[in-house]
N, C-alpha and C positions, 0 to 999 in steps of 0.2 A: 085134197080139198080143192073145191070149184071156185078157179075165180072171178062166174060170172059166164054170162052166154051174150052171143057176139049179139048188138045193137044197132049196126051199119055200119057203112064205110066213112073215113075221115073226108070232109068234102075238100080240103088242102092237099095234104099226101096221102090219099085212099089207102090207106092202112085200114085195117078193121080196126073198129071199137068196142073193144069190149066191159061190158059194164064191170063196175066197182077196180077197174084197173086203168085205162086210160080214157073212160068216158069223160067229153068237157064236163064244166060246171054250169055254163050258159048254154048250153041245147042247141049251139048252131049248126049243128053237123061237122064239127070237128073237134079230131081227140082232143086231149089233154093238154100234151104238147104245143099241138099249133094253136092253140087255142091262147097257151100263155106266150106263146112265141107276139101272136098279136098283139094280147092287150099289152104285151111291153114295149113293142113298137110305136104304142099311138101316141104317146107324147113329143117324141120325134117326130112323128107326121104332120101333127098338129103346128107344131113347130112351124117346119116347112111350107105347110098350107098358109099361114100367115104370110112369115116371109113370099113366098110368091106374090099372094094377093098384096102385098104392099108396093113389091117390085114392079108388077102389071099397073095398079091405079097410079103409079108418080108418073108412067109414061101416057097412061089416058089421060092426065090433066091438058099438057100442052097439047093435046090433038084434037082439043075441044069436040069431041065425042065424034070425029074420024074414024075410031078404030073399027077395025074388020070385025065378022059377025064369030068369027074363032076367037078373035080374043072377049067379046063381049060374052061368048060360049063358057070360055074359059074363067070368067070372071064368075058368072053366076054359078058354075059346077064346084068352084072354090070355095063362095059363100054360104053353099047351100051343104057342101060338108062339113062346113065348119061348126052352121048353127044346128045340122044335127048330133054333132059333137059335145058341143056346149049342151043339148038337150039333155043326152044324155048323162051325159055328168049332172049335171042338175038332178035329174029322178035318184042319179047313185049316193046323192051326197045325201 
């Protein structure tokens, strides 16, 4: 019995994917695996990503908008994963 003919490479650990056995569920180009490896990580990232951004904006207050153009970098690449985060949970719920 066939379990499936190969579908591409995993884009994480380029493992082959082969359908109806470790194809993701979300089509990003990674098997199964990494795939749930990910989405179990994002609540911890998300986590993190807060914490950061809260860590970073208590020090830009007193610098009264001194700060370097890496941290202003930094700022906006945190908030902008964030509210794509939030996005998405919004359309999953």
């Amino acid at each position: 019995m066939s379990k499936g003919k190969p579908v591409g490479t995993c884009s994480t650990c380029r493992s082959e994917i082969v359908e109806l056995l470790n194809e993701g569920h979300f089509g990003d180009g990674e098997c199964d695996r990494c795939e749930q490896i990910r989405y179990k990580s994002q609540p911890s990232l998300l986590h993190a990503a807060y914490l950061a951004l809260e860590e970073i904006e208590q020090w830009i207050e007193p610098m009264n908008g001194a700060e370097g153009p890496e941290t202003k970098e930094a700022v906006e690449a945190l908030k902008e994963a964030l509210d794509e985060a939030e996005e998405a949970y919004r359309k999953k719920s």
